[in-house]
SEMAR-999374 format. One record per residue: y, x, z of N, C-alpha, C, CB in turn; residue in three letters. Coordinates in Angstrom, 1 decimal, padded with zeros to 4 digits, always signed. Glycine has a CB too. Layout:
BEGIN
((Y, X, Z), (Y, X, Z), (Y, X, Z), (Y, X, Z), "ALA")
...
***
This chain:
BEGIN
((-025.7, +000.9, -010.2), (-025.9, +002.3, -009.9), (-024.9, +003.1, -010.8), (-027.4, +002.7, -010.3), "UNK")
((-024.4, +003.9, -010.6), (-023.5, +005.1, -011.0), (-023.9, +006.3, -012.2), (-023.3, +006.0, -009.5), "UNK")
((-023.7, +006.1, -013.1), (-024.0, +007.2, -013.7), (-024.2, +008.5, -013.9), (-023.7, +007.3, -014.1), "UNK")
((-025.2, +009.3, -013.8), (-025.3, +010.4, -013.4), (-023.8, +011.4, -014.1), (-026.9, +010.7, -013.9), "UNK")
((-023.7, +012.5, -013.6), (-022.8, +013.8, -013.8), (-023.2, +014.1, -015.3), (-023.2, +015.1, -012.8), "UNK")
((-022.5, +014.4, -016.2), (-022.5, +014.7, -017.8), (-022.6, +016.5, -017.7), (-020.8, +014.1, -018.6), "UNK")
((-021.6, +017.1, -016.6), (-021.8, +018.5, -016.9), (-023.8, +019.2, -016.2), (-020.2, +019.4, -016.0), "UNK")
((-023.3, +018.5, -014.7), (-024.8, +019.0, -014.0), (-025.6, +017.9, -014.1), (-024.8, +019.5, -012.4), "UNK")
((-025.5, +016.9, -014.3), (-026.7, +015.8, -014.2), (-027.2, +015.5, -012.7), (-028.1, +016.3, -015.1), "UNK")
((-026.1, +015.6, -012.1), (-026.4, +015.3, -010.6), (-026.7, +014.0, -010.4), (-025.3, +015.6, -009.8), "UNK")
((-027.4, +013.4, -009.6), (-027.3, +011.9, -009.3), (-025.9, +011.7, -007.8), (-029.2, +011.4, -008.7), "UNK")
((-025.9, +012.9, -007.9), (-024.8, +012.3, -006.5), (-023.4, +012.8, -006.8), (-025.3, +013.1, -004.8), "UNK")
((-022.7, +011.0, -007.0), (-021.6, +011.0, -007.8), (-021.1, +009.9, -007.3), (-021.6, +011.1, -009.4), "UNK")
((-019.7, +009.5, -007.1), (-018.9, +008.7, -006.0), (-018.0, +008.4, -007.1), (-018.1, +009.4, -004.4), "UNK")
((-017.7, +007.2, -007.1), (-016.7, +006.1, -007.1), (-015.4, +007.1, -006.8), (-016.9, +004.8, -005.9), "UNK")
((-013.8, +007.0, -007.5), (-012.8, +008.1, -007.0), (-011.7, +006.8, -006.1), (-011.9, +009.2, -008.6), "UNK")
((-011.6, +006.0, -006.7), (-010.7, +005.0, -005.9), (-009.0, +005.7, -006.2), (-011.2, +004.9, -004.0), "UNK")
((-008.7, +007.0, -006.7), (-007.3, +007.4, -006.1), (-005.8, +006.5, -006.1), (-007.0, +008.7, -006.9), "UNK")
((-006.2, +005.8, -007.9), (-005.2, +004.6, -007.5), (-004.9, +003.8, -006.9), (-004.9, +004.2, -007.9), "UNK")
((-005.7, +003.1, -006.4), (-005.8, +002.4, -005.1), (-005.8, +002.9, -004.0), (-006.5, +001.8, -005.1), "UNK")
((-006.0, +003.6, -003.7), (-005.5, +004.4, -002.0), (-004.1, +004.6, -002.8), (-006.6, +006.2, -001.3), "UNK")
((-003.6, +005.6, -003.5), (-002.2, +005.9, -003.4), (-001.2, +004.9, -003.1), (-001.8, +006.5, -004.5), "UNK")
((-001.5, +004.0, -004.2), (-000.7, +002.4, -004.4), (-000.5, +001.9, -003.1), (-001.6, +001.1, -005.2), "UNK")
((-002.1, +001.5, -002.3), (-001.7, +000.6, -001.4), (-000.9, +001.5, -000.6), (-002.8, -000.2, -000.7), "UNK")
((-001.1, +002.6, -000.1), (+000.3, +003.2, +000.9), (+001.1, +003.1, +000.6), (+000.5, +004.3, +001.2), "UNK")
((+001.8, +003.5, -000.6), (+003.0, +003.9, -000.8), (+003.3, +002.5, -001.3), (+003.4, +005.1, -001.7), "UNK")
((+002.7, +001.5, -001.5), (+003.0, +000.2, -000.9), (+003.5, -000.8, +000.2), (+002.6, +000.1, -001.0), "UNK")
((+002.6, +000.1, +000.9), (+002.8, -000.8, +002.3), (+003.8, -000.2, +003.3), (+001.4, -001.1, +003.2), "UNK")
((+004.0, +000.7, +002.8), (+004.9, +002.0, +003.2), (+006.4, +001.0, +003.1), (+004.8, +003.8, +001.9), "UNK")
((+006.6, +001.1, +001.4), (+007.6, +000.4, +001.2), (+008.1, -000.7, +001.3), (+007.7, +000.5, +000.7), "UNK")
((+007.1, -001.7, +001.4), (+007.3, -002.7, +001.9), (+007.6, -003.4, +003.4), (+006.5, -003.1, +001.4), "UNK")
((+007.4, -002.4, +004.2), (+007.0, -002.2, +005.6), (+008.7, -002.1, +005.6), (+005.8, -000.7, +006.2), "UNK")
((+009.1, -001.4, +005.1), (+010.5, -000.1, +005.0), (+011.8, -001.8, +004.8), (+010.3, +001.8, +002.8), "UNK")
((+011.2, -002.1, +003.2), (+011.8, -003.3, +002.7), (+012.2, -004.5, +003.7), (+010.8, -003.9, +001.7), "UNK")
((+011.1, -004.8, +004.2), (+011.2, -005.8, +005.0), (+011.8, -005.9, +005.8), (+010.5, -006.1, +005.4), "UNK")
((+011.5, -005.2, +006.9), (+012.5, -005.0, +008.2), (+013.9, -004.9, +008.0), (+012.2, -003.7, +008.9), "UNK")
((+014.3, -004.1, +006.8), (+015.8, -003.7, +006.6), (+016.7, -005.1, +005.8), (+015.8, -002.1, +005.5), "UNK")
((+015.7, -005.8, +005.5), (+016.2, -007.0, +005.1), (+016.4, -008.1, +006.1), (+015.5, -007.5, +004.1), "UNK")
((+015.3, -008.1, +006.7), (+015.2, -009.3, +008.1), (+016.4, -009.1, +009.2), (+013.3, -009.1, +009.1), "UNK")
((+016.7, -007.2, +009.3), (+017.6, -006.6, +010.7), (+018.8, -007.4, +009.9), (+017.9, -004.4, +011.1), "UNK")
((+019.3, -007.5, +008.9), (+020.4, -007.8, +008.0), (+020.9, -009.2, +008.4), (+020.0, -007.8, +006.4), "UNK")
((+019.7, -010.0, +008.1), (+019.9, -011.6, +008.6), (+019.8, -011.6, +009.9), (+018.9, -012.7, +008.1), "UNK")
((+018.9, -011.0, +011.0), (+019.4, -011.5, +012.0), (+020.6, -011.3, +012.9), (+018.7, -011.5, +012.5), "UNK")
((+020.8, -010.0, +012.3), (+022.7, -009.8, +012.6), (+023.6, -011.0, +011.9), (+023.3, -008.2, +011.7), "UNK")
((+023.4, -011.3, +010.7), (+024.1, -012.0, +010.1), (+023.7, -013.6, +011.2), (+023.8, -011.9, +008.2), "UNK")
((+023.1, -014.1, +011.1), (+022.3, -015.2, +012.5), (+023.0, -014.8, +013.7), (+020.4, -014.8, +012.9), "UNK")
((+023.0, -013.9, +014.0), (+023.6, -013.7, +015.4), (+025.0, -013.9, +015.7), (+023.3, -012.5, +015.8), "UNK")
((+025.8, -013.2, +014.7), (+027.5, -013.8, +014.5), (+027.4, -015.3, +014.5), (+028.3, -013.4, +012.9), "UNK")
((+027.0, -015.7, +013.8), (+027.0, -017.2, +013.5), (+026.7, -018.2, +014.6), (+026.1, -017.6, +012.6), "UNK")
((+026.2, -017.4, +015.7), (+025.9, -018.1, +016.9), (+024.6, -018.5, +017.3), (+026.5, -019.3, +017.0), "UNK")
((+023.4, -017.6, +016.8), (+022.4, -017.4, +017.6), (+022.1, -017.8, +018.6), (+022.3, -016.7, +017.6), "UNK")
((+021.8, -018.2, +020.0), (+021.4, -017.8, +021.1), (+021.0, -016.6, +021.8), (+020.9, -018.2, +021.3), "UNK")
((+019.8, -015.8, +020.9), (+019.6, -014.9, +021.6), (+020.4, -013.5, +020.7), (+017.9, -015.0, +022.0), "UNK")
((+020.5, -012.5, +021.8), (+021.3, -011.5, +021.4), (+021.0, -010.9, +019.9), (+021.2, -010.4, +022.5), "UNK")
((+022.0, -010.1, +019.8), (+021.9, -009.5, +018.6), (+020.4, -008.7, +018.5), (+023.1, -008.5, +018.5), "UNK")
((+020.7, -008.0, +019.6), (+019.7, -006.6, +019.8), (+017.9, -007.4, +019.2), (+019.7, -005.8, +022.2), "UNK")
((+017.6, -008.7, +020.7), (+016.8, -009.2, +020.2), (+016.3, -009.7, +019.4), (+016.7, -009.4, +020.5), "UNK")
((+016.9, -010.3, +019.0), (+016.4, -010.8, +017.1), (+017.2, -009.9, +016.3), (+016.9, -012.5, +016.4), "UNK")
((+017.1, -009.1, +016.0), (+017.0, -008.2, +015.5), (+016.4, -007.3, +015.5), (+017.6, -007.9, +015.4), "UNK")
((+015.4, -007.1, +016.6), (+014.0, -006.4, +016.7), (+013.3, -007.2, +016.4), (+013.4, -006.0, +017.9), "UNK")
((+013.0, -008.4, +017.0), (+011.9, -009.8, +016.7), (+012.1, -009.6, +015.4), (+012.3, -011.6, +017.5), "UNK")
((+013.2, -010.0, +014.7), (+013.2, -010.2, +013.4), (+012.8, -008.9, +012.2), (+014.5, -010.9, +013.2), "UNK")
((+013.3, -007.6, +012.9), (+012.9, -006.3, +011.9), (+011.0, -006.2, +012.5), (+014.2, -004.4, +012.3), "UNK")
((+011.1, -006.6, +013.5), (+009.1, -005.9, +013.5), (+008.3, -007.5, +012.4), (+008.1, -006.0, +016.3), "UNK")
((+008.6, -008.7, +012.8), (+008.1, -009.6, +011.5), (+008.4, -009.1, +010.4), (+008.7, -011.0, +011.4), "UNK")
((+009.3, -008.8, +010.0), (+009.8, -008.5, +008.4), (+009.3, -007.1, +008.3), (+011.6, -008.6, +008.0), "UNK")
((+008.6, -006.3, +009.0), (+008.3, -005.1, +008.8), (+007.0, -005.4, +008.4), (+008.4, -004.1, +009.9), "UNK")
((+006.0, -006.3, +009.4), (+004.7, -007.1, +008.8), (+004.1, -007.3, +007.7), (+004.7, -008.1, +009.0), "UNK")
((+005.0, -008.5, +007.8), (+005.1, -008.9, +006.1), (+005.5, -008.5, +004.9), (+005.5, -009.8, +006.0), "UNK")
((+006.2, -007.6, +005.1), (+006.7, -006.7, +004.1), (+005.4, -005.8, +003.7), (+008.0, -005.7, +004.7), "UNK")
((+004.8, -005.4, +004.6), (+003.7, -004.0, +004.5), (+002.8, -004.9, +004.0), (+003.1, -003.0, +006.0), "UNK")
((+002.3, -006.3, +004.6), (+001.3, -006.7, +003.6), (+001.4, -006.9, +001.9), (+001.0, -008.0, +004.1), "UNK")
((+002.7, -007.5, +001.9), (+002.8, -008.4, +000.3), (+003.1, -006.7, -000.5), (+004.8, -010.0, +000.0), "UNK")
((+003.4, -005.7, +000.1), (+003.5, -004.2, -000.3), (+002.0, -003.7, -000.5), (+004.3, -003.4, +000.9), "UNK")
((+001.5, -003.8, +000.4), (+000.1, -003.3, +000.2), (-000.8, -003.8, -000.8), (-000.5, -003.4, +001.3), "UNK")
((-001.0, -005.4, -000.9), (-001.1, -006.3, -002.1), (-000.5, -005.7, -003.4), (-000.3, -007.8, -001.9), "UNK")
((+000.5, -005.8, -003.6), (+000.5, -005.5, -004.8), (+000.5, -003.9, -005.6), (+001.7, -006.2, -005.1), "UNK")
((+000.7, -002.9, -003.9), (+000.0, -001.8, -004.4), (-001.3, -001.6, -004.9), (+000.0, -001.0, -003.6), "UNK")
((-001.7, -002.2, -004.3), (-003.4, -001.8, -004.5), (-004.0, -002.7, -006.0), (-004.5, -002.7, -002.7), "UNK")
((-003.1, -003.6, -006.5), (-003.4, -004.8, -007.5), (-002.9, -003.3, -008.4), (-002.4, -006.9, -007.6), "UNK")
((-001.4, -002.9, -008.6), (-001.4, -002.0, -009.5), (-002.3, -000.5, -009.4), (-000.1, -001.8, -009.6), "UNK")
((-002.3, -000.1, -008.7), (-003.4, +001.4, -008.5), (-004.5, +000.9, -009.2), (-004.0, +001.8, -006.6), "UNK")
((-005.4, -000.6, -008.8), (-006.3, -000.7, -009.5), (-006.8, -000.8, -011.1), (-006.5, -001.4, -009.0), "UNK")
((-004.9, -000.9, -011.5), (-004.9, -000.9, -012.9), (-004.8, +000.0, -013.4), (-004.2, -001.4, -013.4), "UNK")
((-004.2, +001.5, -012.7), (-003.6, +002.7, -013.0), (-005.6, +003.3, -012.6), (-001.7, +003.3, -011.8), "UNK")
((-006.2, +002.9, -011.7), (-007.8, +003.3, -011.4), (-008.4, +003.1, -013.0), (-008.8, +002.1, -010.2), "UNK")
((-008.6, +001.8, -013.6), (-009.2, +001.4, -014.8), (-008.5, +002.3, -016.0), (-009.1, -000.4, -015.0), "UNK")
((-007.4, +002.5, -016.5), (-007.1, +002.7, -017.1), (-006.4, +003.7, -017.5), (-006.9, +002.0, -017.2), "UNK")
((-006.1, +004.8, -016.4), (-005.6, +006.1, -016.8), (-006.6, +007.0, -016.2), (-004.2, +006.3, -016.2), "UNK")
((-007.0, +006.7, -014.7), (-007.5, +008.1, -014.0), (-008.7, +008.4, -014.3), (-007.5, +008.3, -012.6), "UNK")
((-009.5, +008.7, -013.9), (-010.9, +009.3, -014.2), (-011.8, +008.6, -012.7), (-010.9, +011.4, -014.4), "UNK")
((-012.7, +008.0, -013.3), (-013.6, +006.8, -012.5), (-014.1, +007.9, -011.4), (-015.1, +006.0, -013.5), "UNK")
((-015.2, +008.6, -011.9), (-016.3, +009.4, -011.1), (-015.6, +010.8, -010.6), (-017.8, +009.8, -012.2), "UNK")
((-016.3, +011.4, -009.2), (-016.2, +012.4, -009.2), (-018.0, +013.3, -008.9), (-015.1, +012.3, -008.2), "UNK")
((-018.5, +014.2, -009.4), (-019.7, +014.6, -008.6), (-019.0, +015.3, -007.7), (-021.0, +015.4, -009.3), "UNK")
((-020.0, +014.9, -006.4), (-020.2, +015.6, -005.3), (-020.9, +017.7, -005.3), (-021.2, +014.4, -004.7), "UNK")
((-021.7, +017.5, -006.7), (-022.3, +019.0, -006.3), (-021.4, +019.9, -007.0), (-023.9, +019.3, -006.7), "UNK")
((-020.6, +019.1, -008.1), (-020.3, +020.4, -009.0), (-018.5, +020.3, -009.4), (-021.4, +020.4, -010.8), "UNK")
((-018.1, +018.7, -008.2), (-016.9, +018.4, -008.5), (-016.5, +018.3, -009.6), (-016.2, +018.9, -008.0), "UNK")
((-016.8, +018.1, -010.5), (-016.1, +017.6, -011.5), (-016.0, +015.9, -011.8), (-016.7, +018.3, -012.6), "UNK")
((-014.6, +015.9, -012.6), (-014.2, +014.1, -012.6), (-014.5, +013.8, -013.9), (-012.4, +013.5, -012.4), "UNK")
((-014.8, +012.6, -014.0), (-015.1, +012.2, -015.5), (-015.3, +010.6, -015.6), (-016.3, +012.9, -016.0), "UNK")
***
């Protein structure tokens, strides 16, 4: 159960989460971003080399996978740090009646 509000003594008071929501986005954001721009790289580089299929196509096939997996292992480790920046910098609670964090 959640600890009541210190200023109003509300019982209705929520969990804030903010580092972890920020993290994982601007995680998976960047990792999303990361991936693809790394994978389009090799499969151009793959495709000189004598690929079979065209440039264009693996180089979509290969930026939408690497966009994937990028946003996951991004989102992971956003959300692992936000949860640390949650515990240890931001302010846990918010009340609902009188908004205040604490």
């Amino acid at each position: 159960m959640l600890k009541p509000c210190p200023r109003c003594e509300s019982e209705r008071v929520v969990y804030c989460n903010y580092g972890k929501r920020i993290g994982g986005t601007v995680g998976t954001v960047a990792g999303a971003f990361s991936g693809a721009s790394t994978t389009v790289t090799g499969a151009a580089a793959g495709a000189r080399l004598g690929v079979v299929a065209g440039n264009k196509v693996a180089g979509l096939a290969g930026a939408g996978l690497g966009a994937v997996t990028g946003a996951l292992a991004g989102c992971i480790a956003g959300l692992r740090l936000g949860k640390l920046v949650d515990e240890q910098l931001l302010c846990h609670f918010r009340c609902l009646d009188c908004r205040a964090h604490f």
